[in-house]
C-alpha positions as a printed Julia matrix, in Angstrom:
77×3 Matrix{Float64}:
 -26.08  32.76   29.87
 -24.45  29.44   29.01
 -21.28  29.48   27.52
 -19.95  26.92   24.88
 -16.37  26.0    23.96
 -15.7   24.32   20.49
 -11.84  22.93   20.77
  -9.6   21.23   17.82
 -11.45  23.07   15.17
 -10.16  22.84   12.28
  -8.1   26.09   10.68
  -9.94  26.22    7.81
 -13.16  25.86    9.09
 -12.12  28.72   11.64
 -11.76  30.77    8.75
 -14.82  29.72    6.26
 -16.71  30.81    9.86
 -15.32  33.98   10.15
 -15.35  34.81    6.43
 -19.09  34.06    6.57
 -19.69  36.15    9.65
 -17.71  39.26    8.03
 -20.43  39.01    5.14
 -23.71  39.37    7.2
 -21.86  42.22    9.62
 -21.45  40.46   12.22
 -18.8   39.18   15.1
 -17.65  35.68   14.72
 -19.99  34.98   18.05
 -23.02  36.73   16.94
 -22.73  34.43   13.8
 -22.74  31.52   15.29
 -25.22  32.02   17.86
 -27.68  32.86   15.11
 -26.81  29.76   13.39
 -27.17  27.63   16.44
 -29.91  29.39   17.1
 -31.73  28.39   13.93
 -30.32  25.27   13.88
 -32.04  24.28   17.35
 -35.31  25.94   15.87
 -35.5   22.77   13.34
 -36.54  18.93   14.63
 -34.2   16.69   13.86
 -35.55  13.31   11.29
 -35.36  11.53   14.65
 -37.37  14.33   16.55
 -39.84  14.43   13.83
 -40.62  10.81   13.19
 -41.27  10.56   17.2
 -43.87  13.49   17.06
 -45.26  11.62   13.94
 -45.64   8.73   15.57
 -47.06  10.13   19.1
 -49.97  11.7    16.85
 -53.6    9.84   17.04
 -54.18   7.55   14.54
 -56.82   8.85   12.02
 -59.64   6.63   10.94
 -58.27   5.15    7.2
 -60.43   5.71    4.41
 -61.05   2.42    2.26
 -59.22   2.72   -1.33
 -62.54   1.99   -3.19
 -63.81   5.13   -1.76
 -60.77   7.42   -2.89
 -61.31   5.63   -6.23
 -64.61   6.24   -6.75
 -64.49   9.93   -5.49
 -61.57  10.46   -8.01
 -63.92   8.79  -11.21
 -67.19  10.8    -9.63
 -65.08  14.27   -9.94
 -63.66  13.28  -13.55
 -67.16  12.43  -14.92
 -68.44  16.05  -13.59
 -65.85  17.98  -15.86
């Protein structure tokens, strides 16, 4: 399994880490591989605009006919 070295932290954030990882029970390491973990689990805006993008195109539905859907359904209440 990969391994990953973090060096320079910061003090303080050392400790904010650990302090956090004391409050859900677990080892500094098992904290932060859950975190990583989740935080690889999310797309990125960059990641997410490309899959946007790389989706078909959808046919576009003229205004007039949103308009007159949204009068037809106000009439009928």
């Amino acid at each position: 399994m990969p391994n990953v070295l973090i060096r320079d932290l910061d003090p303080q954030v050392h400790a904010v880490l650990t302090t956090r990882a004391e409050a859900h029970g677990q080892s500094l390491q098992q904290y932060l591989t859950a975190e990583l973990t989740e935080m690889a689990s999310k797309p990125t805006l960059a990641e997410l605009f490309a899959e946007i993008e790389a989706r078909p195109a959808r046919p576009r539905i003229p205004i007039d006919v949103i308009l007159n859907a949204i009068h037809e359904g106000r009439e009928g209440r």
